[in-house]
N, C-alpha and C positions, 0 to 999 in steps of 0.2 A: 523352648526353654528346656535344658539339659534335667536340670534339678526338679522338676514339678513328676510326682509318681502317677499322680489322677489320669484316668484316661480319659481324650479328647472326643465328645460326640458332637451332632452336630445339632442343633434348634430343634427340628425335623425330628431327629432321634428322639430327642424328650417328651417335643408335644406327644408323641406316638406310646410311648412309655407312661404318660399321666393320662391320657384319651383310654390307654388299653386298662389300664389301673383302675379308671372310674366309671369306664363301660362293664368288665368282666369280672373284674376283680374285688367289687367294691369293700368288704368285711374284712379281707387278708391284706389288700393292700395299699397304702395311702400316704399321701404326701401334701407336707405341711409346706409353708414358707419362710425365709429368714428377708426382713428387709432392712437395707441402709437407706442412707440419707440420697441417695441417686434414685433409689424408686418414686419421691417426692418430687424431684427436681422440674417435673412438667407442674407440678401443682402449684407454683409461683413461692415454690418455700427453699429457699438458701440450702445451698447444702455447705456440707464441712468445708469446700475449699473456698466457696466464696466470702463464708462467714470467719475464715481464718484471717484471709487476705481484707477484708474492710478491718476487722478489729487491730489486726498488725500496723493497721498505715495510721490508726488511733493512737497506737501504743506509740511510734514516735513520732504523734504531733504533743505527747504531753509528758515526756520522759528525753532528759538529755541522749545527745551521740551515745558519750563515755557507759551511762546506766543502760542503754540498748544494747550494746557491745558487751557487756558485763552479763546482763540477763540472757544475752542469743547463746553466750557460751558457757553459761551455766545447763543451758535444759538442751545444748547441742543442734541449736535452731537452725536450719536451711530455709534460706528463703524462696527457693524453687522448691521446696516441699514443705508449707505451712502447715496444710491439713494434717501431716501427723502429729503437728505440737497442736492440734488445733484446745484439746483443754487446760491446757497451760497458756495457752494465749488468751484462752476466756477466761481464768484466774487472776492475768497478769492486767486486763484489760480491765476488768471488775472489782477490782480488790479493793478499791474504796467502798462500793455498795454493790456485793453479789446482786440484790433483790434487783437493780435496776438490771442487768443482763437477762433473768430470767423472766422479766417483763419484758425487753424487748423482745426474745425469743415466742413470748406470748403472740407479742404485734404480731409477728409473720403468722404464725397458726390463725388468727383471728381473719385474717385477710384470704385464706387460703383457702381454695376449691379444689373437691377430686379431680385427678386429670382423667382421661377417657381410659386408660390404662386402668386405676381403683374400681371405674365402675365395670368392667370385663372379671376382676377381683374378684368383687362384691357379689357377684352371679355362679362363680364359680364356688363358692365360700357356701353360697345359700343354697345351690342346687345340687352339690354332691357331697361326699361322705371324708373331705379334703376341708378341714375346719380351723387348723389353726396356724396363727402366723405371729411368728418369733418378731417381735423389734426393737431396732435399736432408740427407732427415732421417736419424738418427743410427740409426733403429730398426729391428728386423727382422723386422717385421710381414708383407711381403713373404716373407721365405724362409720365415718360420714356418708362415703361411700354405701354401703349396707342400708342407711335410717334413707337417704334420700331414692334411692335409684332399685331397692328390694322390699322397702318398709319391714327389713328385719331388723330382729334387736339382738345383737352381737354379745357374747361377755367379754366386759373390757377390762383388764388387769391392769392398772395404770399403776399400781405400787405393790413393791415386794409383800406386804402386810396380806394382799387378798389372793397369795399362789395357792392356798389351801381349798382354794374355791374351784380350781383345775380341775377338771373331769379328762381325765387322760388316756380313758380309755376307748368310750361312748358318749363324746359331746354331744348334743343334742343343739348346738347351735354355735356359730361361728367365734371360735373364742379367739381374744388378742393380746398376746403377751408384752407387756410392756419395761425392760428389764433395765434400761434407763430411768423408767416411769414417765407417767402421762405430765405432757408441761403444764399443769396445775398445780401439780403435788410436788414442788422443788426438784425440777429435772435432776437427774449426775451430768454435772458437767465438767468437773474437775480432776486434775491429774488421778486425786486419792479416791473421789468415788467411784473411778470406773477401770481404778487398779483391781479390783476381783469381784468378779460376781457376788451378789447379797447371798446368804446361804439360802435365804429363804428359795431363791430362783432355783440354786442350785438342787435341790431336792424335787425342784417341782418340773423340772425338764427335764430329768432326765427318762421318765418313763414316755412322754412325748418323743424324745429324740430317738429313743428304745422303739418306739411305735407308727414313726413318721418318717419316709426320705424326705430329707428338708431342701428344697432349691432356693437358693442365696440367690437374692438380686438387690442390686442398689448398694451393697457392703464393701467396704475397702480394708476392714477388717484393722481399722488403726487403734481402737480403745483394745486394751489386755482380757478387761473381766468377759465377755465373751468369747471373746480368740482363744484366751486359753484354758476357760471352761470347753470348749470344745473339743480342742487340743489332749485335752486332760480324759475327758470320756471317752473310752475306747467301745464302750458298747452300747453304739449307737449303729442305727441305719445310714445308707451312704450321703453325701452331702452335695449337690447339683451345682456347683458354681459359674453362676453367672457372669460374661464378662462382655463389655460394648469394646471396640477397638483391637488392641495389638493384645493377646495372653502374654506380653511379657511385659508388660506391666504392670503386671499381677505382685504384690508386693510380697518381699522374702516370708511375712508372719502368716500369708495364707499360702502358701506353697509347702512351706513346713508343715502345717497342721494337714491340709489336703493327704492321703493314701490312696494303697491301690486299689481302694474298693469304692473311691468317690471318682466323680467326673466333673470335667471343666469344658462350659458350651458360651462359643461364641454368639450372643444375642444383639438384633436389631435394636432393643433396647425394650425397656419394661412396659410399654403400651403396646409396644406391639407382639411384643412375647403372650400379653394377655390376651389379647384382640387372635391371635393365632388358634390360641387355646381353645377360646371362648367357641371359635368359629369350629374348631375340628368336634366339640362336643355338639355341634349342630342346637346351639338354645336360638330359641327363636329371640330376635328383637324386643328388649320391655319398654320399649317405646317405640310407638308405629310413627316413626319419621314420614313416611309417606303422607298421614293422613293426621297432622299433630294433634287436629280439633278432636279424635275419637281415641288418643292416649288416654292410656290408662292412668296417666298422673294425674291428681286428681287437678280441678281447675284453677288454685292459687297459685299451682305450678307451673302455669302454661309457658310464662312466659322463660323458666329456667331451662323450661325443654329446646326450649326455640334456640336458646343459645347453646343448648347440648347439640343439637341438629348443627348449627353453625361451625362446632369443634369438630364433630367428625366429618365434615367439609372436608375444611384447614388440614385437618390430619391428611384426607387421603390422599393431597398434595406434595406431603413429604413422604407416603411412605416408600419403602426401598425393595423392590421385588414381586415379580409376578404374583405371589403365593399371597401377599399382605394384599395387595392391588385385590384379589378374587373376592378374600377375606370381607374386606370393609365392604365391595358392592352389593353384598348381600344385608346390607344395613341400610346403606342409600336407595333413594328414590330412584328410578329407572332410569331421569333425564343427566343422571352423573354418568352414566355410562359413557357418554358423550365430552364430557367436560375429562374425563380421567385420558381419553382418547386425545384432546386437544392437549392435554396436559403432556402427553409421551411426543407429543408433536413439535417440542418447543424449537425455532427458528425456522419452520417452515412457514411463514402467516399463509400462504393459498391453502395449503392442504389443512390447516386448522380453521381456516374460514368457512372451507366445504363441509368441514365435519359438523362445525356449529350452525351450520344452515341445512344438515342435513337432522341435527337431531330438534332442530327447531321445527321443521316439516312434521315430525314424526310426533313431539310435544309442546305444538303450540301455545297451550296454555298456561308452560312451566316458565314464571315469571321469573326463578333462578336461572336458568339457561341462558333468557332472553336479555337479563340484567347483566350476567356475565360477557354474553357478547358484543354489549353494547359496550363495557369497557374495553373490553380486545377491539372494536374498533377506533376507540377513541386512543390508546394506549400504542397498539401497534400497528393498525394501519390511518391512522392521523385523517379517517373521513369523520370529520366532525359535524355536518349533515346524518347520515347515515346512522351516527351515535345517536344522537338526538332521538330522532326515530324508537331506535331501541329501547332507548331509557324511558322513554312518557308511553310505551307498549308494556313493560314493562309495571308502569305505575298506575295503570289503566287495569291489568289483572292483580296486582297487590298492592293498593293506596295505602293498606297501612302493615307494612313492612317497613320497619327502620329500615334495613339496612339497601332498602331500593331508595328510598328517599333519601339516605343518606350519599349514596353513588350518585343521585341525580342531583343534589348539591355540592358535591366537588366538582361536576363536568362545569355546574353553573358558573360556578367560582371561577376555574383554572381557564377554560378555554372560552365558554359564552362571556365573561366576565359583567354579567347580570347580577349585581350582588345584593340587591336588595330579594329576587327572586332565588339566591342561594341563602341566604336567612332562613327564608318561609318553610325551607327545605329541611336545612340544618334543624330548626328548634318542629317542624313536624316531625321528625327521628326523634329528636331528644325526650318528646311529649309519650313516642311510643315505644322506648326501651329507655329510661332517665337513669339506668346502673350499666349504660356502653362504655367503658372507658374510650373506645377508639372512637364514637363519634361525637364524644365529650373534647377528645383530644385535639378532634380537626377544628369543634367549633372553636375552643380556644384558641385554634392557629389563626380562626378566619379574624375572631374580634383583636388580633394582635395587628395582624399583618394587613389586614382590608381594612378594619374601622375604625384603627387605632384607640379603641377602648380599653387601654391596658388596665386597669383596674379589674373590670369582668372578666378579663384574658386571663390575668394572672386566675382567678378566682376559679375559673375552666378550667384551665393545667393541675392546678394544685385538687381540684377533685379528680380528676382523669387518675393521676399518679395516684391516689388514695383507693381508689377503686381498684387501680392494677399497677402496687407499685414495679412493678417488673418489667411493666414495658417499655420496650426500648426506643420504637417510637415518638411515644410520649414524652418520656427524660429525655428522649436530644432535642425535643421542641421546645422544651423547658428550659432547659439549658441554654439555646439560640435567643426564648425572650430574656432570658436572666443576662446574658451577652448583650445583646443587641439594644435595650430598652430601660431594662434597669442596673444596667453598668454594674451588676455586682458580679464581678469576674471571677472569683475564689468559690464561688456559688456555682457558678456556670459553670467553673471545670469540673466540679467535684459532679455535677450533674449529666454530662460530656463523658465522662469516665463510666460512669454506672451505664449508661449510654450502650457505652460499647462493650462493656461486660459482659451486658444482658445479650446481646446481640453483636459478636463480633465479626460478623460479615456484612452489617448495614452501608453502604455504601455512602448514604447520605451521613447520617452520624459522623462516619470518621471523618468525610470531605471537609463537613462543617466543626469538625474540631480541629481541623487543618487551619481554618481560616480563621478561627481564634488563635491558633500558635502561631503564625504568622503576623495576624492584626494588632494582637493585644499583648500577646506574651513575647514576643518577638526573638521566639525561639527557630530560627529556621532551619535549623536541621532538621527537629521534630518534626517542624511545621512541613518539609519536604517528603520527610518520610511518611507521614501520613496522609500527605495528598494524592503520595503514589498508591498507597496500599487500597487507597479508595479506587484509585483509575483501575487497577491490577482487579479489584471484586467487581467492579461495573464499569467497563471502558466507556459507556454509551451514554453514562448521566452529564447533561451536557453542564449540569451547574456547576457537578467537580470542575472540569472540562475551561469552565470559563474563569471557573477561582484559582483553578494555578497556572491558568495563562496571566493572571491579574503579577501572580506570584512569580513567574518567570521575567515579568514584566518590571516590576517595582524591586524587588527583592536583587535577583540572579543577574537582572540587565541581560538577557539573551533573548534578544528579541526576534531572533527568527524563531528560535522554538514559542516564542509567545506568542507569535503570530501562528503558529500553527495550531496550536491548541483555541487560540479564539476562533480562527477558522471552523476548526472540526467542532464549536460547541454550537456555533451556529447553523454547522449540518445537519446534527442532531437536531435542534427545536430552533428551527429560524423564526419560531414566534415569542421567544424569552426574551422581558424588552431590557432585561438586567443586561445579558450579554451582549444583548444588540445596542446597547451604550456605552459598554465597556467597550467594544470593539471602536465605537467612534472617538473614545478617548483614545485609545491606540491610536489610530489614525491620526488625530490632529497630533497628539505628544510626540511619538513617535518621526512618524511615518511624513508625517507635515503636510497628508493630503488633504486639504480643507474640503477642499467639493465634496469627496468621499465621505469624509469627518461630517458633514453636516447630514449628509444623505442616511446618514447609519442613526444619527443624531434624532432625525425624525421620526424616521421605522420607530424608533425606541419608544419613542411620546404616540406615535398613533395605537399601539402596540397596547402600550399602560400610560393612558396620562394623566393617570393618578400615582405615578411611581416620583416620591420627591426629590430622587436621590438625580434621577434622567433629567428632570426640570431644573433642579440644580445645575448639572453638569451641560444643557443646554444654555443656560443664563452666561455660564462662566465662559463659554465659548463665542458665545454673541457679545460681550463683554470684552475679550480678550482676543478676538482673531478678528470677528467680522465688525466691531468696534459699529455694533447697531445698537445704540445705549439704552434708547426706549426700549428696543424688544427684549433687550437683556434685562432691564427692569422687570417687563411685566412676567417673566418667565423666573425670575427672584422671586416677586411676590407668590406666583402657582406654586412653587415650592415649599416656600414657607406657611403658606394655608396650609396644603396635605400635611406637612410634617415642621411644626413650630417651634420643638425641640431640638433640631437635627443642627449642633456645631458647627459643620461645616458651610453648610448655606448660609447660615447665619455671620459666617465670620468670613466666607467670602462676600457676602449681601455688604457688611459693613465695608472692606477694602472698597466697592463699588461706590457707596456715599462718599468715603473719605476722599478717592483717587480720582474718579467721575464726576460725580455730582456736587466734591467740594460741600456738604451738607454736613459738617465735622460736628451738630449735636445728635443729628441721628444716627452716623457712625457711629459714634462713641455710645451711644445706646446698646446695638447690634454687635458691638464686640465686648459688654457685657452679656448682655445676654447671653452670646456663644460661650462664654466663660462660665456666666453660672450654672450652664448645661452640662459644662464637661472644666472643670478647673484646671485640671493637667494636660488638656491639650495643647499640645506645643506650637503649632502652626499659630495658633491664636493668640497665644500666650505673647508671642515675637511679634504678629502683628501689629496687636495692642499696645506694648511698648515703643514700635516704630512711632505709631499715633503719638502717642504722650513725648516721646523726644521730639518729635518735628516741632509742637507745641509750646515748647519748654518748661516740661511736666515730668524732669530728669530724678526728682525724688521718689516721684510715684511709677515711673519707669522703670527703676531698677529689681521690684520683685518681680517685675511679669518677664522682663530680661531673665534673670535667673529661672524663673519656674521654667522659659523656653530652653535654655539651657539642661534644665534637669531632666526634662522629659523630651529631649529631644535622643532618640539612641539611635541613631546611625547617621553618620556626615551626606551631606545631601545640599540643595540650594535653599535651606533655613537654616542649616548652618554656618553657611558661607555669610548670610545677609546679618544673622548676631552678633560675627565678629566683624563687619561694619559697622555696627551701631556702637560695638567697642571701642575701635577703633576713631570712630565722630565723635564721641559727644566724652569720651571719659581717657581723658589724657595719660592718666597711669598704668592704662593697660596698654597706649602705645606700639609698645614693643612688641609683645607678646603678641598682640591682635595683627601685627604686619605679619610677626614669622607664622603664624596660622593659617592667613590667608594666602602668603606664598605657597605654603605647604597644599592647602586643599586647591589651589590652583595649580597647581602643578599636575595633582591626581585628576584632572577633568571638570574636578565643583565646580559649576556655576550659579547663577540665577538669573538665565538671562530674562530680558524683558522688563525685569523688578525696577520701581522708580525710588531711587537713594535721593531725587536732585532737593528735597524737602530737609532733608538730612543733611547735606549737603549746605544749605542755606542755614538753618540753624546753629548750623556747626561753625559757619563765619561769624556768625551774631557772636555766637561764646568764643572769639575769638582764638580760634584753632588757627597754630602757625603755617601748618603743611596743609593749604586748600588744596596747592595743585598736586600731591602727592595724594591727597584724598581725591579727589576728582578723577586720577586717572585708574586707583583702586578700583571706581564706583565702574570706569569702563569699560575694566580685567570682565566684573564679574558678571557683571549685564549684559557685554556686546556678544 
């Protein structure tokens, strides 16, 4: 960047400059902090761009085009740059009842935990002569920090009223300036309040800023009354500007204020800038993770610790660079050494399988290694013996460890498919950590999707998300039952959305919000775009894999590429009995290989034959190709036990009395019922109506006609077979209904196989002139 005067150093250079400051120097020289809203951003708290962009997409669900258009271009709005209108948007968003915004603003603080970055802070704050820290933000991740993980007690300045209490020369304990104020005290959140610093601040920083190098982290420096109280103070110490990413991003208001006596340093990011720091001051550990039972936290806290232990796991997973890598294993237990080692290993499984067998040799006892390896076997090398093994070695050194009993109830679930033995699992984890959101998350998937007890399911999800609503995880699970189960689709997107907010590289999330835009929203260009974007982050997840081979297949009509993609999903997991059904719908649909079609048909059902959707689609094919009536019945019935809700079984079960078994009061039963399950389903809707005209039940035929019609959105062979029954039985459409069906005949529609001859006969009864011009229609579109 031409225009920036600050000279560039590098991470390295600073920590060495505050290490040497607080080792040598400690009385002459010292350095404070300035934090923004990205310093929080690990601690599950919203920052300014997230919070711009959810309240923006509110402002126009509840404000016309015209007044959006009028308001954007009054305050100069870009909607590729929310976050700088971000307090104008919270005015414009709030302006009925400010009080509710600053209560929601509450909700996220209330929910919010220090990230491992605060507590590296928190140590530094308490241990050297480096005491205070400037902020903008509302939250008190800072004290928290400090009260939990130091047992200090901080001065907290949460409003301009208590700056007089600053000690600015010799604090004697970690003071926190709060220059927004603490979100108790009626945050500034508005264009005017945070147009110029309170005078009160102003007086009382500046002898701090006169006495402290301040390094900025987390700030984007979009509010005035900071920026250019800073701006404005020329006699001050230099100012350390922190930045993640590209420095030219750095916005015009901090490069102006920046000179040449400040400096701008590209950082890994705020936990790990502290975790640096922390490590180059050589503080020992305030939690012996090694050995948790003999922490010094005292024992109501054990269990917070466990999960402290779990985060910097997680963390050392992501971090970036030898130097971070050193850093952290001077925290962790011995047996990470090994794990951080399989970690740099990743697509070699032999040499990461050595390693983990070498440092299991070395610490056999260490039930985290053992537990880890046991999903790298089940994960990447597919020995599902072998895992087994692992996991009950595993549970045999720590019986009660959630998070091993909780691994040992996924394996149950996914692969043994032992589900009453993955329960016992599931709720012994829930018994022994009951505030896990992730293993609250997966039970709610188990009671969804295995026991179909949506009520409890729902009841699991909706705590999971309350305990951590930020996880991304959890909201696209959420999301899939809100889809999947209780049809409330406007629900599901909005939940699909935060989804991948929170987490825009989840691979599963985007696939599965592909398959709603495809399924439900029947937007397929999205729906194509985002099933790529999935394949593009994870080529390997066979479910994508199979969902838009479904979607090349149904959608695209290119059925070599869909035969490719089912191929390759079942290379991936030739044990998924979704894909392994879908493939044999392929095949009969398609392909017209019946042997194959059945053979793929079975895998599927021995695979899950509890999956309703396969017993379904088995019934329909035993029904329809091998015309085996009884076994397509009793494979109707399997289905409808597992899933008694499910529309389409139901409304092909019913076609099978009406058309088969001639049993027209149980049909007519079972095409209600598919009805009351889902009312806008079109397939059923058309079906139903065929029923009621063959019948001569032409008055009460006509809305389920129309509803097929209305919810029918793309021409296909249901739409072909509606304007038959136009066509038979209602003379005034005639004309219309011929040049229709010439038309979709022309383009390919058919419906072959469909029986009209019921319609057909009815239609002579109500004496229809043109039989044989109807009859040869029925020929067009069947043969």
């Amino acid at each position: 960047m031409d225009n920036i005067k600050a000279r560039e150093i590098t991470q390295q250079q600073l920590i060495r400059a505050f290490v040497e400051a607080a080792k040598y120097q400690k009385n002459s020289i010292r350095f404070g902090f300035i934090l923004g809203a990205g310093a929080s951003r690990n601690s599950n708290i919203p920052d300014g761009v997230s919070l711009s962009k959810k309240w923006y997409e509110q402002i126009k669900e509840d404000i016309s085009p015209d007044e959006l258009k009028m308001w954007s271009h009054e305050i100069n709005l870009q909607e590729n740059d929310l976050a700088s209108k971000y307090t104008k948007i919270f005015e414009k968003r709030f302006e009925a009842n400010r009080q509710v915004g600053y209560q929601e603003l509450q909700s996220y603080m209330d929910l919010a935990r220090p990230s491992i970055g605060y507590s590296f802070l928190a140590q530094i704050l308490d241990e050297t002569n480096n005491k205070f820290v400037i902020t903008t933000n509302f939250d008190t991740m800072t004290e928290d920090a400090l009260f939990e993980f130091r047992k200090s007690k901080p001065l907290v300045l949460g409003h301009e009223l208590l700056s007089k209490y600053i000690n600015p020369v010799s604090p004697s304990r970690p003071t926190i300036v709060k220059v927004h104020r603490d979100f108790l005290f009626d945050p500034y959140n508005t264009d005017q309040e945070i147009k110029k610093l309170d005078e009160h601040w102003q007086d009382a920083l500046k002898p701090i800023l006169l006495e402290n190098n301040m390094i900025v982290l987390g700030y984007a420096g979009n509010d005035d009354s900071l920026m250019n109280y800073l701006e404005k103070t020329e006699d001050k110490k230099p100012l350390y500007w922190c930045f993640v990413g590209n420095k030219n991003n750095l916005s015009e208001k901090i490069t102006k204020l920046l000179t040449e006596k400040d400096f701008i340093i590209k950082i890994d990011g705020f936990d790990e800038l502290m975790l640096n720091i922390n490590d180059s001051l050589n503080f020992p550990p305030y939690i012996d993770i090694k050995n948790i039972e003999e922490s010094q936290i005292v024992k109501d806290a054990k269990l917070y610790a466990k999960r402290y232990k779990n985060q910097i796991e997680q963390f050392s997973g992501k971090l970036k660079g030898s130097d971070n890598k050193e850093a952290i294993k001077k925290l962790l237990p011995s047996w990470w050494a090994y794990q951080l080692e399989v970690n740099d290993k990743q697509g070699d499984s032999i040499e990461q399988n050595n390693i983990y067998l070498e440092g299991i040799a070395k610490y056999p006892t260490s039930y985290e290694l053992i537990s880890n390896y046991a999903i790298f076997l089940q994960m990447s090398k597919k020995d599902y013996h072998k895992a087994e093994k692992y996991y009950k070695k595993a549970l045999e050194l720590a019986p009660n460890e959630a998070t091993v009993n909780e691994n040992y109830a996924l394996f149950l679930r996914t692969i043994i498919k032992d589900y009453d033995e993955a329960e016992k699992y599931y709720k012994k984890a829930l018994e022994l950590d009951p505030v896990n959101a992730n293993n609250i998350g997966n039970y709610a998937l188990f009671l969804h999707e295995i026991r179909k007890d949506y009520d409890e399911a729902e009841k699991y999800h909706k705590k999971a998300l309350e305990l951590d609503p930020t996880n991304a995880i959890n909201n696209g699970n959420y999301a899939l039952f809100l889809h999947e189960i209780k049809k409330d689709y406007d629900e599901a997107e909005k939940y699909y959305k935060k989804a991948i907010e929170f987490d825009p590289t989840n691979a599963n999330n985007i696939g599965n919000y592909a398959l709603f835009l495809h399924e439900i929203r029947k937007d397929y260009d999205e729906a194509e775009k985002y099933y790529k974007k999935a394949l593009e982050l994870d080529p390997t997840n066979a479910i994508n894999n199979g969902n838009y081979a479904l979607f090349l297949r149904n959608v695209l009509k290119d059925y070599n590429e869909a035969e490719k993609y089912h191929k390759k999903a079942l290379e991936l997991d030739p044990t998924n009995a979704i894909n392994n059904g879908n493939y044999a719908l392929f095949l009969s649909r398609v392909e017209e290989d019946y042997d194959e079609a059945e053979k793929y048909h079975k895998k599927a059902l021995e695979l899950d034959p509890t999956n309703a959707i396969n017993n379904g689609n088995y019934a329909l094919f035993l029904h329809e190709i091998k015309k085996d009536y009884d076994e397509a019945e009793k494979y109707y019935k399997i289905a409808l036990k597992l899933d008694p809700k499910n529309s389409n079984i139901l409304g092909t079960y019913a076609i099978f009395l009406n058309t088969i078994k001639k049993d027209y009061n149980e049909a007519e039963k079972y095409y209600k019922k598919a009805l009351e399950v889902d009312q806008n389903h079109a397939n059923n809707n058309g079906n139903y109506a065929q029923f009621l005209l063959q019948h001569d039940r032409k008055k009460e035929a006509v809305k389920y006609l129309d509803n097929a019609f209305a919810n029918q959105t793309e021409d296909n062979e249901l739409i072909i077979e509606l304007w038959f029954y136009k066509l038979a039985h209602f003379p005034e459409s005639n004309l219309v209904a011929k040049e229709t069906i010439d038309e979709l005949l022309k383009r390919g529609i058919k419906s072959v196989g469909w029986d009209f001859d019921e319609n057909i006969k009815q239609a002579e009864k109500e004496g229809v002139v043109d039989i044989d011009v109807l009859k040869a229609y029925a020929r067009l579109i069947t043969e």
